[in-house]
C-alpha positions as CSV (number, residue, x, y, z in Angstrom):
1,X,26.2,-2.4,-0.3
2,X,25.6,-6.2,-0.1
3,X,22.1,-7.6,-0.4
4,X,22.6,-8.8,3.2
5,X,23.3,-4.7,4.5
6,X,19.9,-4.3,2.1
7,X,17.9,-6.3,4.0
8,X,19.2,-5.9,7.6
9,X,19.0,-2.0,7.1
10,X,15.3,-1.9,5.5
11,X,13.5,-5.0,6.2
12,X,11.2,-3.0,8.6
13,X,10.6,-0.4,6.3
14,X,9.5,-2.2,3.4
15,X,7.5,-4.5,5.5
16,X,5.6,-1.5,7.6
17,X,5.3,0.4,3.9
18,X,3.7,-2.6,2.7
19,X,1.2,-3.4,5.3
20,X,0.0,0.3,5.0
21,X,-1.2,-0.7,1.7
22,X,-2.7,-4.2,2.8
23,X,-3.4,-3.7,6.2
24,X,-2.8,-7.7,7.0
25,X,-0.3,-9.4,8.5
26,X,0.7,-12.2,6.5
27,X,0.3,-10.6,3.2
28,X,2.5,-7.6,3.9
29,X,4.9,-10.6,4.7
30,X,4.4,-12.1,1.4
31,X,4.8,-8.2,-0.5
32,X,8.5,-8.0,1.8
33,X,9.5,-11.6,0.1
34,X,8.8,-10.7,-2.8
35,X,10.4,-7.0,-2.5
36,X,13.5,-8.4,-1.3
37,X,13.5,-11.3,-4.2
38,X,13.2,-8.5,-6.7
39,X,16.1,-6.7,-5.0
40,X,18.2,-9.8,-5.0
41,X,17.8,-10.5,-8.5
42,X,18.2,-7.0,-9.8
43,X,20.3,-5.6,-7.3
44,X,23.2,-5.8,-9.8
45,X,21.3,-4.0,-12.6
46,X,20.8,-0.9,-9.7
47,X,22.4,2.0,-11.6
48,X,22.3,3.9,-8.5
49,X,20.5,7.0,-9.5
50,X,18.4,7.4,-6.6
51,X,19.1,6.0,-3.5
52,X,18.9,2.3,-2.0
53,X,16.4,3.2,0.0
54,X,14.6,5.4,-2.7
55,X,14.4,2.1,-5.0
56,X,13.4,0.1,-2.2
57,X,9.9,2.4,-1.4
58,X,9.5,2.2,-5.1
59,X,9.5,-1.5,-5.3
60,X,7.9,-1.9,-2.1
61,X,5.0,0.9,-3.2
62,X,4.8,-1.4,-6.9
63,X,4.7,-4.6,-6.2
64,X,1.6,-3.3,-3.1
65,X,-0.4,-1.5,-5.6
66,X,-0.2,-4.6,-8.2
67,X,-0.9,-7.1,-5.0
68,X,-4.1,-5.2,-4.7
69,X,-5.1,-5.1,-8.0
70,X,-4.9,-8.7,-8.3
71,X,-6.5,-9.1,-6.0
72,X,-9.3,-6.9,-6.8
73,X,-9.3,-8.8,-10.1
74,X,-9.8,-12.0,-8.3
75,X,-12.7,-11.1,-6.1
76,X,-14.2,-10.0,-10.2
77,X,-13.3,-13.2,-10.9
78,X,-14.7,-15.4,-7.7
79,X,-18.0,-13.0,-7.7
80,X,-18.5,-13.4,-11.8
81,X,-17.5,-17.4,-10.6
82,X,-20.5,-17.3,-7.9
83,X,-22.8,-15.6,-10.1
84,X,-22.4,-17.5,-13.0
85,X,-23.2,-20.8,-11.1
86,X,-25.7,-22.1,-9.0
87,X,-23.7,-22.3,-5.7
88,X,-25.3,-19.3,-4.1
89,X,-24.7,-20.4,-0.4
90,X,-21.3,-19.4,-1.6
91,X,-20.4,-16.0,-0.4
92,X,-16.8,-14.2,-0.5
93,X,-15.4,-12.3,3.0
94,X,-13.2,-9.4,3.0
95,X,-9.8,-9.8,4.4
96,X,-10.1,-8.9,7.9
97,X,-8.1,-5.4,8.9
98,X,-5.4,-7.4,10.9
99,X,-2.4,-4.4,11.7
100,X,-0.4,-4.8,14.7
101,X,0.3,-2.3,17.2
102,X,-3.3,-1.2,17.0
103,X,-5.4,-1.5,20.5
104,X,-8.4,-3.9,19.9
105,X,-11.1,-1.0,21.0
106,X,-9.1,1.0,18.2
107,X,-9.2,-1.8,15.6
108,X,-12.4,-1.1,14.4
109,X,-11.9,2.9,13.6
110,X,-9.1,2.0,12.2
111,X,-10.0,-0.6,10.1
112,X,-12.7,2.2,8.9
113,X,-9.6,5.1,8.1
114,X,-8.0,2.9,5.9
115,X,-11.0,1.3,4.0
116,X,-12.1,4.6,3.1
117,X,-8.2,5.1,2.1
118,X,-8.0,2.2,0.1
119,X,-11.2,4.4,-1.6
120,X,-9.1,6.9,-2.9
121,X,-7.1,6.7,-6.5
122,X,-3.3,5.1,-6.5
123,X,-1.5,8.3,-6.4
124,X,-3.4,10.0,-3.9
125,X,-3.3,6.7,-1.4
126,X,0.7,6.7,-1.9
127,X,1.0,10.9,-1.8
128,X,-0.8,9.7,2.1
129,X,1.4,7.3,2.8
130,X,4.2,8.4,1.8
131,X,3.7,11.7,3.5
132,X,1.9,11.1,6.5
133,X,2.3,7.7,7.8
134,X,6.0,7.2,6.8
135,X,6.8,10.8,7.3
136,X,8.9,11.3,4.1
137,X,9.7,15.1,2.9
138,X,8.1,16.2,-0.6
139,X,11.0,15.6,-2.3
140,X,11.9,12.3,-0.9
141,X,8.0,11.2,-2.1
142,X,8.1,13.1,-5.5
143,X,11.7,10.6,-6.1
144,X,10.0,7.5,-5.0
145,X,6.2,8.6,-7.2
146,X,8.9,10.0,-10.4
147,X,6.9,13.2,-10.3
148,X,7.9,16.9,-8.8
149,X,7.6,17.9,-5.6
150,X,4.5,20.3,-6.3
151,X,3.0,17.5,-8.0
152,X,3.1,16.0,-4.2
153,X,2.0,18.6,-2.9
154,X,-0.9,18.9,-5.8
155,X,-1.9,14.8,-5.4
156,X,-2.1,15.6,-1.4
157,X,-4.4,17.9,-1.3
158,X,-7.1,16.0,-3.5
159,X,-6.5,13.5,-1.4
160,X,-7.2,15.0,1.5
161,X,-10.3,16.8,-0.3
162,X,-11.5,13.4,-1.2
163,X,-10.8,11.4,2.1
164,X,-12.7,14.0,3.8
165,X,-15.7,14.0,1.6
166,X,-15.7,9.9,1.6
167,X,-15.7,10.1,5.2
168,X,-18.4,12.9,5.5
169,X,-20.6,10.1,3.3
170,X,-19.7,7.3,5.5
171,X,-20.9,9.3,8.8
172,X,-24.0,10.1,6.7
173,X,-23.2,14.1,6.8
């Protein structure tokens, strides 16, 4: 498969997978670039062990976690920054939850589901995604996360233990 096929055959899916993670627009653009310039580069290194598009939710699950850590690390660093100095007019916004597809009068419940997702440990957030909003089978997850299929099964159950309990605290219940 050429790195052309690649890309016309999984664009979508790496971008969509990507802005479950980031929930914005243009960065989940910036995640598919760099996905894709990772596949070009090591696309002849692929020893085919798992499937194309098994490596590609990998990538695509990778390079989104590490996006949002450093970006987590910079907000450390811009709120250390803004403490540190004197400039306390200075505040630092949240990215905006910008999804498309998403009726504005839903936007805002939305935006609430997946900040109380983004809550939730790595694994648990991708055992989710992985299961529920990109509908993948247990053992297609458990290739992409490199664990078993009842450690799936195991990951998405906290997870759904936790979401609900962070969501009981965020109605106040």
């Amino acid at each position: 498969m050429t790195f052309e096929d690649i890309y016309k055959t999984y664009k979508d899916l790496v971008y969509n997978l990507s802005l479950q993670y980031i929930q914005n627009i243009e960065e989940a653009e910036e995640i598919t670039q760099d996905v894709f310039l990772t596949v070009y580069k090591s696309l002849y290194s692929f020893k085919k062990k798992s499937s194309v598009k098994t490596w590609l939710y990998r990538i695509t699950v990778n390079k989104s976690l590490d996006y949002i850590k450093a970006k987590q690390r910079d907000k450390r660093r811009a709120i250390t920054n803004t403490l540190s100095s004197e400039a306390y007019g200075n505040h630092i916004e949240i990215a905006n939850f910008n999804h498309p597809g998403v009726a504005l009068e839903q936007k805002e419940a939305i935006a609430a589901i997946f900040a109380t997702l983004n809550k939730l440990p790595d694994q648990q957030k991708t055992a989710i995604i992985l299961l529920k909003i990109e509908g993948l089978s247990q053992v297609e997850a458990s290739e992409v996360m490199k664990i078993s299929p009842k450690a799936i099964e195991s990951l998405f159950q906290r997870a759904k233990k936790n979401l609900k309990n962070l969501l009981h605290k965020s109605e106040g219940k």
